[in-house]
ROSE-4610 file (N, C-alpha, C; in Angstrom, 1 decimal, always signed):
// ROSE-4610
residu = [X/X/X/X/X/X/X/X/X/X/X/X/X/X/X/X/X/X/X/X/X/X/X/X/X/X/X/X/X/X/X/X/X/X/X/X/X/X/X/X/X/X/X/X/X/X/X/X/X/X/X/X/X/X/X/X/X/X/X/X/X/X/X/X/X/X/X/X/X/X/X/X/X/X/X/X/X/X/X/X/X/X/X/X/X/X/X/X/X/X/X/X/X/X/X/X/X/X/X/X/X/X/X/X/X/X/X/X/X/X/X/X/X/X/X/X/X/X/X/X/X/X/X/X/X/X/X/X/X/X/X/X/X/X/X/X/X/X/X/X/X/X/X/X/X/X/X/X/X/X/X/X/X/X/X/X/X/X/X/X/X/X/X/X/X/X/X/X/X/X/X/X/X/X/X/X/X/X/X/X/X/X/X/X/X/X/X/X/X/X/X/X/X/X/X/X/X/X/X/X/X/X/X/X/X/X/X/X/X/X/X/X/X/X/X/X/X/X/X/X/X/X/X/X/X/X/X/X/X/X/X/X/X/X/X/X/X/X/X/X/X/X/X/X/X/X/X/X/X/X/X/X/X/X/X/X/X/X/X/X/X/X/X/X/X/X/X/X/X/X/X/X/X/X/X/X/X/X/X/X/X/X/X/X/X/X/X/X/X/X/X/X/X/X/X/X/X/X/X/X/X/X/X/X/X/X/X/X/X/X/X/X/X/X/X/X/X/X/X/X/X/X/X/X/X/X/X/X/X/X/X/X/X/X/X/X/X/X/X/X/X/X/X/X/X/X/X/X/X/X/X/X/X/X/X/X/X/X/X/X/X/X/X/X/X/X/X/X/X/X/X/X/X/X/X/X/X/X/X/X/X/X/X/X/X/X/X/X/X/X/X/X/X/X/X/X/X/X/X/X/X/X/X/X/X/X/X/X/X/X/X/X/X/X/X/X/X/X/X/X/X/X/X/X/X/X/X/X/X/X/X/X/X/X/X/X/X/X/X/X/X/X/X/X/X/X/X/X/X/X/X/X/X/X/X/X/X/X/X/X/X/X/X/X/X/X/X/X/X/X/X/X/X/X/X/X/X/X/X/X/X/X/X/X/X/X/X/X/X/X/X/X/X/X/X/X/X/X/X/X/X/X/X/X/X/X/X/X/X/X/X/X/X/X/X/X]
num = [1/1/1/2/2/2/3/3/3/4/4/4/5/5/5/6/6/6/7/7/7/8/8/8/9/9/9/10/10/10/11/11/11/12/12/12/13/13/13/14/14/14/15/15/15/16/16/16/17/17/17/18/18/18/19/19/19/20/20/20/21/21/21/22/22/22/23/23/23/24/24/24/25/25/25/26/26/26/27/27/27/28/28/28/29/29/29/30/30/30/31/31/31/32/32/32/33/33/33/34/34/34/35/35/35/36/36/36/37/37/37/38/38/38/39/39/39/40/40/40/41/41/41/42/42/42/43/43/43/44/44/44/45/45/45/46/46/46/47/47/47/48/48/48/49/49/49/50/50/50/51/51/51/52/52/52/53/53/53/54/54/54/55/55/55/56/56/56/57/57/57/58/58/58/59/59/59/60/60/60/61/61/61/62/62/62/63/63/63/64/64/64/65/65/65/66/66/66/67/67/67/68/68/68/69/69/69/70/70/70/71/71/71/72/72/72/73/73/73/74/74/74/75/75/75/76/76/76/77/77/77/78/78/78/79/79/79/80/80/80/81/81/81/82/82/82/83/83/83/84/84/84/85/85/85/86/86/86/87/87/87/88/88/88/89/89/89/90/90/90/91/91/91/92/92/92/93/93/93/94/94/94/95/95/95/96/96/96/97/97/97/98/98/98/99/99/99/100/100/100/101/101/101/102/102/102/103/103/103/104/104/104/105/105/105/106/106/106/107/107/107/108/108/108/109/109/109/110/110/110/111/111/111/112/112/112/113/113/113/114/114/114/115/115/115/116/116/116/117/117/117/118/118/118/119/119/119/120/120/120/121/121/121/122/122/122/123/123/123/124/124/124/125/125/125/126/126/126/127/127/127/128/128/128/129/129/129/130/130/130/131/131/131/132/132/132/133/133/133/134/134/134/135/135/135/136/136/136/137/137/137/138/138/138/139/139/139/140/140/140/141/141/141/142/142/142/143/143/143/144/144/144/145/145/145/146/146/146/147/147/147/148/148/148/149/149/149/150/150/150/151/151/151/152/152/152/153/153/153/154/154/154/155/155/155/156/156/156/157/157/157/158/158/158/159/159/159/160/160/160/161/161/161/162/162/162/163/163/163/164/164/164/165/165/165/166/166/166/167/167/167/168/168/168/169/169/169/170/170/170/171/171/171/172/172/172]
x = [-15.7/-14.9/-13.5/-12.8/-11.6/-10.5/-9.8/-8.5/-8.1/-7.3/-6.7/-5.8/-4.7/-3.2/-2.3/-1.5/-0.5/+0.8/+1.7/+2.7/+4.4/+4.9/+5.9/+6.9/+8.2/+9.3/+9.7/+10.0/+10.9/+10.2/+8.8/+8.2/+6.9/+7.7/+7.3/+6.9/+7.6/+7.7/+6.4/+6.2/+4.7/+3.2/+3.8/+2.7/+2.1/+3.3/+3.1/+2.5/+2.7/+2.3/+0.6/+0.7/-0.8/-2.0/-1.3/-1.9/-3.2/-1.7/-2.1/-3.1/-3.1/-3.6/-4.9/-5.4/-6.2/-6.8/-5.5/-5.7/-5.5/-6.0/-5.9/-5.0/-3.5/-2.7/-1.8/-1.8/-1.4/+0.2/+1.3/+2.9/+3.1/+4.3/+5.0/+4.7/+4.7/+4.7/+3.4/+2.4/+0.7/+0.6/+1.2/+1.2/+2.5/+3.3/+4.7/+5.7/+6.5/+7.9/+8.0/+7.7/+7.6/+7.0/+7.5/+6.7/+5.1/+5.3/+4.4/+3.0/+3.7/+2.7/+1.9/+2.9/+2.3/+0.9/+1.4/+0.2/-0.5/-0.5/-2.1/-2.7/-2.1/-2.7/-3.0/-3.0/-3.2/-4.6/-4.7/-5.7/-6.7/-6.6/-7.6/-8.1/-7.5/-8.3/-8.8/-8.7/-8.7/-8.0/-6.7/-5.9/-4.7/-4.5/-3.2/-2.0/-1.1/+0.4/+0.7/+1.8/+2.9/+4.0/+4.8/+6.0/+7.0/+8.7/+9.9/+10.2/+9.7/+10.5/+9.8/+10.4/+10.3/+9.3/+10.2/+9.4/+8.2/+8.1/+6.8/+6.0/+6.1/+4.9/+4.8/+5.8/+5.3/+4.5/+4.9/+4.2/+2.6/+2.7/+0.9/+0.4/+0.8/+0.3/-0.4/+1.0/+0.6/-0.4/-0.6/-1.7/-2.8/-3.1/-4.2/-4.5/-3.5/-3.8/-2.8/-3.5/-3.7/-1.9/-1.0/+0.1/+0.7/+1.2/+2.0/+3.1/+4.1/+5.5/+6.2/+6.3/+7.0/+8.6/+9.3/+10.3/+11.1/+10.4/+11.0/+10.8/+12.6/+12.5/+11.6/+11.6/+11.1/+9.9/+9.4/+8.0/+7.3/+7.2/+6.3/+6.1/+7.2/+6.8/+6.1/+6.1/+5.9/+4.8/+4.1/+2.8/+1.7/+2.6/+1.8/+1.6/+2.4/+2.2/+1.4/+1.2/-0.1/-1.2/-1.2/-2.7/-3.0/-2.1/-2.5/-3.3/-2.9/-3.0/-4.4/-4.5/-5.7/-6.3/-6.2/-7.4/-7.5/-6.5/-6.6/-6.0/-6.7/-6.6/-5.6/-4.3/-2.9/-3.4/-4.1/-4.5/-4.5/-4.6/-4.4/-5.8/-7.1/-8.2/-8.1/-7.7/-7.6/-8.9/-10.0/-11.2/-11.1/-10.3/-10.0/-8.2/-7.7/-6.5/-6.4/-5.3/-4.8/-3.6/-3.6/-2.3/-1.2/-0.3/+1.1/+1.5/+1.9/+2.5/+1.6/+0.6/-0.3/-1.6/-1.8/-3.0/-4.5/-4.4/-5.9/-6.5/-7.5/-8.2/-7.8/-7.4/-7.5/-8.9/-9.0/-10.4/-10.1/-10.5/-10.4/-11.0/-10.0/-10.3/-9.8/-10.6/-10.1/-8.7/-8.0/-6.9/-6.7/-7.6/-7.4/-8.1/-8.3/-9.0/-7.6/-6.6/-5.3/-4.4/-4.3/-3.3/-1.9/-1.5/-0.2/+0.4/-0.6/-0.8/+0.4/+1.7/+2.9/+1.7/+1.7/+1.4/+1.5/+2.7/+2.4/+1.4/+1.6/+0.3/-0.9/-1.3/-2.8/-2.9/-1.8/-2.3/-2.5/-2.0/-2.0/-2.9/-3.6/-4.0/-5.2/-6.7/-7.9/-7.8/-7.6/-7.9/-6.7/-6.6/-5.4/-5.9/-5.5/-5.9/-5.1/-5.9/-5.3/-5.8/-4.8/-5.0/-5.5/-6.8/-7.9/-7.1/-5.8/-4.9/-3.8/-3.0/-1.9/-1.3/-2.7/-3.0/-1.4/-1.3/-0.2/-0.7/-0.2/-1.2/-0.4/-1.7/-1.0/-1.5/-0.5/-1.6/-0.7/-1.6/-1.0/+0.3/+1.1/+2.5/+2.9/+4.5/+5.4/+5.6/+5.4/+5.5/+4.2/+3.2/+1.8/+2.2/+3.1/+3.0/+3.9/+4.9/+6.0/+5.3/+4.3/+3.7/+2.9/+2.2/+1.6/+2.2/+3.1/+4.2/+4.4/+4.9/+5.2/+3.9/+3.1/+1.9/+1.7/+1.3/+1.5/+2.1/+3.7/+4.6/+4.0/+3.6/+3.2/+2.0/+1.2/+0.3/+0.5/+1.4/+2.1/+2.8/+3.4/+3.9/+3.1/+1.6/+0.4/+0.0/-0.2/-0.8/+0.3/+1.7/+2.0/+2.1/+1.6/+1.4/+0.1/-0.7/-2.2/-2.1/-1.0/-1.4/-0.3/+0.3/+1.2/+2.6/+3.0/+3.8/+5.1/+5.2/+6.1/+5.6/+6.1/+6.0/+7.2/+8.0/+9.6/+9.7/+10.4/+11.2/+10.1/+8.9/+7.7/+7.3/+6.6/+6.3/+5.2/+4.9/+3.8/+3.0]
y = [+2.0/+2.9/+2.6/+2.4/+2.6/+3.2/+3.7/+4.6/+4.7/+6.6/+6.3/+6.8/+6.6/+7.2/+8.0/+9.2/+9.6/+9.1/+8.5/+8.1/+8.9/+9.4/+10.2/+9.3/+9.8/+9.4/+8.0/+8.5/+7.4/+6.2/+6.4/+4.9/+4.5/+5.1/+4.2/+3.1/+2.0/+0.7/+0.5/+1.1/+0.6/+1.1/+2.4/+2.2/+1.4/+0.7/-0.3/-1.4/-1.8/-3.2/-2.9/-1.5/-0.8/-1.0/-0.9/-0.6/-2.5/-2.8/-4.5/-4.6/-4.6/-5.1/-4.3/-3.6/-2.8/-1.2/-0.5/+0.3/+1.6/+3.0/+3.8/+4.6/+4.6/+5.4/+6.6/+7.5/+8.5/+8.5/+8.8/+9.2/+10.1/+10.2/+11.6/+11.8/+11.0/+11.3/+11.6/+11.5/+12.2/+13.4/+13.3/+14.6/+15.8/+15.1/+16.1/+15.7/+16.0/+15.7/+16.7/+17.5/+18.6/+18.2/+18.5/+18.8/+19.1/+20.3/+21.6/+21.2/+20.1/+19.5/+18.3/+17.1/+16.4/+16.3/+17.5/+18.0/+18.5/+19.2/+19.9/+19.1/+18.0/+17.0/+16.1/+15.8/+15.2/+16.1/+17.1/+17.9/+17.7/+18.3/+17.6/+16.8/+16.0/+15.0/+13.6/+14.1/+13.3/+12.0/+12.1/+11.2/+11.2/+9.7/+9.8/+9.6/+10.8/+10.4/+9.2/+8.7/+7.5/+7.9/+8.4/+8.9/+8.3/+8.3/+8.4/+9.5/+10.6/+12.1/+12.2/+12.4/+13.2/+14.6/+15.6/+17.2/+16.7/+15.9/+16.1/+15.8/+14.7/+14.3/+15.5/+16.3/+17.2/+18.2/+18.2/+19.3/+18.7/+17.8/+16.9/+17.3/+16.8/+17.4/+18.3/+19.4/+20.8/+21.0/+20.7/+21.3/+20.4/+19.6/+18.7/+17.3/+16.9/+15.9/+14.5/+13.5/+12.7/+11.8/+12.0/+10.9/+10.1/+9.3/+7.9/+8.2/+8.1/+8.1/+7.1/+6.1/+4.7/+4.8/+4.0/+3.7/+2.7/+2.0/+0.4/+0.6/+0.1/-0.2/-1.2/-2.3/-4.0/-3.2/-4.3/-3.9/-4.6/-6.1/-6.4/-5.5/-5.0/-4.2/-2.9/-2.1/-1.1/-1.5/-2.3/-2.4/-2.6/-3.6/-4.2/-2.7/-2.1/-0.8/+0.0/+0.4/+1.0/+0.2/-0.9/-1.9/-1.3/-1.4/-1.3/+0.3/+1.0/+1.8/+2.9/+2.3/+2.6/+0.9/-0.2/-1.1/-1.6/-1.5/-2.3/-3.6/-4.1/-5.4/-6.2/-7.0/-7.4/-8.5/-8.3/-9.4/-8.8/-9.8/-9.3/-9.4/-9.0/-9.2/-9.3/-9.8/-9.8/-9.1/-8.9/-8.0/-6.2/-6.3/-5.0/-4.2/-5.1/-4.9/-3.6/-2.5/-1.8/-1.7/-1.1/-0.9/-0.1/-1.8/-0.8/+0.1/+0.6/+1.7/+3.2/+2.7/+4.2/+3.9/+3.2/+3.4/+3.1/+2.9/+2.9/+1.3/+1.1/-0.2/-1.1/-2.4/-3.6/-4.2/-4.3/-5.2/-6.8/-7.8/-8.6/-9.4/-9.7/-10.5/-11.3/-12.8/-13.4/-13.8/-14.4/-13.6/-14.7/-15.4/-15.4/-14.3/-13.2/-11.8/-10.7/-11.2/-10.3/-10.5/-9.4/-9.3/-9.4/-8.7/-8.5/-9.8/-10.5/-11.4/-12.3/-12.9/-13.6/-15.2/-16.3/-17.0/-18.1/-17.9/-19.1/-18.5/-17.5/-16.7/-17.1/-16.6/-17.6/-18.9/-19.7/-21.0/-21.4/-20.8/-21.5/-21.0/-19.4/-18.5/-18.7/-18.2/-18.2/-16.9/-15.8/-14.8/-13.9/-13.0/-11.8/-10.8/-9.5/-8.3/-7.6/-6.4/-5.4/-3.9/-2.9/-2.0/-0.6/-0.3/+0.4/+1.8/+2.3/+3.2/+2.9/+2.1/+2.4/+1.2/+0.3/-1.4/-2.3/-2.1/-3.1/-4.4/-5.2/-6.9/-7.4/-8.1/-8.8/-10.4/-10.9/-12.2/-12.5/-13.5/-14.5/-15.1/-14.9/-16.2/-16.0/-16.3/-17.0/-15.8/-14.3/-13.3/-13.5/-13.5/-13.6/-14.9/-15.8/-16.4/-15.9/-15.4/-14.8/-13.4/-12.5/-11.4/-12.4/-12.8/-13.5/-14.1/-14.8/-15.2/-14.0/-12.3/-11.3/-11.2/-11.1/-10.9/-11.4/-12.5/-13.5/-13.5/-12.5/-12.5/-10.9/-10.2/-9.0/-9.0/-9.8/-10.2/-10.8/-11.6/-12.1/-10.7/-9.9/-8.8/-7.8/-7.4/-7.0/-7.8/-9.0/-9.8/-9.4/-9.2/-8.8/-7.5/-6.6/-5.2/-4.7/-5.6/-5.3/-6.3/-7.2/-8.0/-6.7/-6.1/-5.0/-5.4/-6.6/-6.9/-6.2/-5.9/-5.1/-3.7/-2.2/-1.7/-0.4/-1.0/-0.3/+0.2/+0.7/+1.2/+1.1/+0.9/+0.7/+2.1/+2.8/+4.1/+5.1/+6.0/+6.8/+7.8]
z = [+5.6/+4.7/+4.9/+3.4/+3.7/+4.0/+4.8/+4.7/+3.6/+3.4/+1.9/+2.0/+1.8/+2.4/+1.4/+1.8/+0.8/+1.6/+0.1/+1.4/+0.6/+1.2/+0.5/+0.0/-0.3/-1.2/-0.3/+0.8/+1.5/+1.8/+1.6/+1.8/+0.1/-0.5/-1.4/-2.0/-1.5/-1.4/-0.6/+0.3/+0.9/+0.4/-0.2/-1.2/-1.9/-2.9/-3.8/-2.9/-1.8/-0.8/-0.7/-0.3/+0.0/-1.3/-2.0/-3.5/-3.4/-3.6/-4.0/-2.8/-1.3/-0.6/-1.0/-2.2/-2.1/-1.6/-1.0/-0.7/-1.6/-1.6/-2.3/-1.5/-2.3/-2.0/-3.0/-3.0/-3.6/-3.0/-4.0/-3.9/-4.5/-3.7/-4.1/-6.0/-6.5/-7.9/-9.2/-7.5/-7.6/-6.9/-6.1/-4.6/-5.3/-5.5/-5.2/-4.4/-4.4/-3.7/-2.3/-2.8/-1.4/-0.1/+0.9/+2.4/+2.0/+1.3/+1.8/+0.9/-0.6/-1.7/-1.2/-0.2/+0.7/+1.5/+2.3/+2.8/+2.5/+1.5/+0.9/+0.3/-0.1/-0.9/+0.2/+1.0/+2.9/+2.9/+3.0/+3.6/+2.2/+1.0/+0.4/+0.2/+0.8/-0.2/+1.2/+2.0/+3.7/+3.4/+3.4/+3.4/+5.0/+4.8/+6.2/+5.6/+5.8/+5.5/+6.1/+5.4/+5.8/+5.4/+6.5/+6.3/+7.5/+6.8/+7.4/+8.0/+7.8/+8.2/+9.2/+9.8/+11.1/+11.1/+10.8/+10.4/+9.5/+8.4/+7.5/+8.3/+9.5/+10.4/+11.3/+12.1/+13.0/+12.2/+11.2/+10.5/+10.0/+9.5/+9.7/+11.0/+12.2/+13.2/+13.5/+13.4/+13.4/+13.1/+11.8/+10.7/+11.0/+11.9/+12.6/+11.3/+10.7/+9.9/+10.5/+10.1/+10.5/+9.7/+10.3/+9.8/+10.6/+10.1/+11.0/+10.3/+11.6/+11.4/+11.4/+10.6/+10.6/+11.2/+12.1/+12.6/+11.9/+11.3/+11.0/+9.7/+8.7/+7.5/+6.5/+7.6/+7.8/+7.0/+6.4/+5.7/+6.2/+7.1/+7.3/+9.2/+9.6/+10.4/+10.3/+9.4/+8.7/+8.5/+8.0/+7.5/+8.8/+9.7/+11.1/+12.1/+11.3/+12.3/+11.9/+10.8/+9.6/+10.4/+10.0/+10.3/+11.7/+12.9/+14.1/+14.4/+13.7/+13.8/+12.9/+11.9/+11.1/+11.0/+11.3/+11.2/+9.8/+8.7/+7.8/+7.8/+6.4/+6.6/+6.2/+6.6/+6.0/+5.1/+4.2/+3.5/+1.7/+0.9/-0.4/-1.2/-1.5/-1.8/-3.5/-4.4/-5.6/-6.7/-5.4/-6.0/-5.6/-5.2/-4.9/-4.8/-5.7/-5.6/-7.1/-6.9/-7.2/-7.8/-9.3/-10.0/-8.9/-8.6/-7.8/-8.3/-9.7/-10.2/-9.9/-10.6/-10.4/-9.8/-9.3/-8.1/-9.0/-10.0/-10.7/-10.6/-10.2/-9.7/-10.9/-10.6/-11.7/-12.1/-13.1/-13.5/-14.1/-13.9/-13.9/-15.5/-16.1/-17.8/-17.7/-18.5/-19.2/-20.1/-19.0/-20.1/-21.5/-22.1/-23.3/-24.5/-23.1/-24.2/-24.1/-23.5/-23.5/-24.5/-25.6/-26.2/-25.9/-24.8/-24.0/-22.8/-22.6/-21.7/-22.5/-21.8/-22.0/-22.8/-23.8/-23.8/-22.5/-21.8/-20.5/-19.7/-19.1/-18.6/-18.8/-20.7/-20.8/-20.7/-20.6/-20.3/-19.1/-18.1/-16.6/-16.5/-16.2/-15.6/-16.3/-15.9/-16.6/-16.9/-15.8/-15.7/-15.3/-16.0/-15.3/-14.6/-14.4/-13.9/-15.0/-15.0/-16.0/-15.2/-15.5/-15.0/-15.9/-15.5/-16.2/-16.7/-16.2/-16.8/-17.4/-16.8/-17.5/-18.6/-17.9/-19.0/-18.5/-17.9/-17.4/-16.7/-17.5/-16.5/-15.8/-14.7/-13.6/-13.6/-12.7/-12.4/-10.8/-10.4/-9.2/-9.5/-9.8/-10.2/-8.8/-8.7/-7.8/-6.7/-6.9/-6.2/-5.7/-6.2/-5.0/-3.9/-4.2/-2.5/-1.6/-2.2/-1.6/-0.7/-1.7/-1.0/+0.3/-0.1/+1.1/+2.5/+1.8/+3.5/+3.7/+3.4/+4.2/+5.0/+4.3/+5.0/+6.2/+5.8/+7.2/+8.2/+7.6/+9.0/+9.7/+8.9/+9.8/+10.6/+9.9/+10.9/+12.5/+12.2/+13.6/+13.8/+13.7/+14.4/+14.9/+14.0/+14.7/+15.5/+15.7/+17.1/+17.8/+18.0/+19.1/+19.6/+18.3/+18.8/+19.3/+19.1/+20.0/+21.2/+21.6/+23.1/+24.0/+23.1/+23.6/+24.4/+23.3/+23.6/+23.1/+21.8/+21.1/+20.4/+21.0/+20.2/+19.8/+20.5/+19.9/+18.8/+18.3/+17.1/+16.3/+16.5/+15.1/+14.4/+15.3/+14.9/+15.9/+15.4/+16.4/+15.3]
């Protein structure tokens, strides 16, 4: 089973990373902006916060839910420290990848059956992703290798967070 995370305002940006790598993550803009909307929506729905704040996590605590307090802006730190810590995977699975914007699974077409698909698009690409809500298409171009070298570097910063070599400023 997968983890499935709510991650608030200030980490945003890792949602969207989460999303693509497949993960089901809920934002402030599913949850709420509030503390108090965070976590109820944490508690329903058995999710782990990913937060910057400080208080929103003591208050996870408190309330016996499960959040990580990220230290590090760095995203491939940020992520290596998620992974260490729940066991997912820093990899991008294109069968299980998720609309960054709104979280709804991509399905995978043909994309000479996409109306909206850019014409260079259908020519390189066999196939796009489209997203089952908000229909926004994707594909592999020049950002999927770019995402991937991050990847790759947080992976190296999780191998040194499990030989326990580094775990400063990461998070708890």
């Amino acid at each position: 089973m997968h983890p499935k995370f709510v991650a608030d305002a200030m980490v945003a940006h890792l949602a969207r990373w989460l999303r693509v790598m497949g993960y089901d993550v809920l934002d402030h803009t599913q949850c709420g902006e509030d503390d108090a909307e965070i976590l109820e929506c944490a508690r329903s729905t058995g999710r782990v916060i990913i937060t910057r704040d400080e208080d929103l996590h003591a208050r996870a605590v408190r309330a016996g839910l499960r959040s990580l307090l990220l230290r590090s802006g760095e995203v491939e730190q940020a992520l290596a420290w998620i992974a260490h810590e729940t066991g997912i995977d820093l990899s991008i699975d294109l069968g299980r990848t998720r609309c960054p914007l709104c979280n709804f699974p991509l399905i995978r077409i043909p994309s000479a059956e996409v109306d909206g698909a850019p014409a260079h698009v259908r020519e390189r690409y066999s196939h796009v992703y489209v997203c089952e809500s908000c229909g926004k298409i994707y594909w592999p171009g020049s950002h999927f290798t770019r995402m991937q070298a991050t990847l790759a570097r947080a992976r190296e910063v999780l191998k040194k967070l499990k030989s326990g070599e580094s775990k400063e400023g990461m998070g708890r």
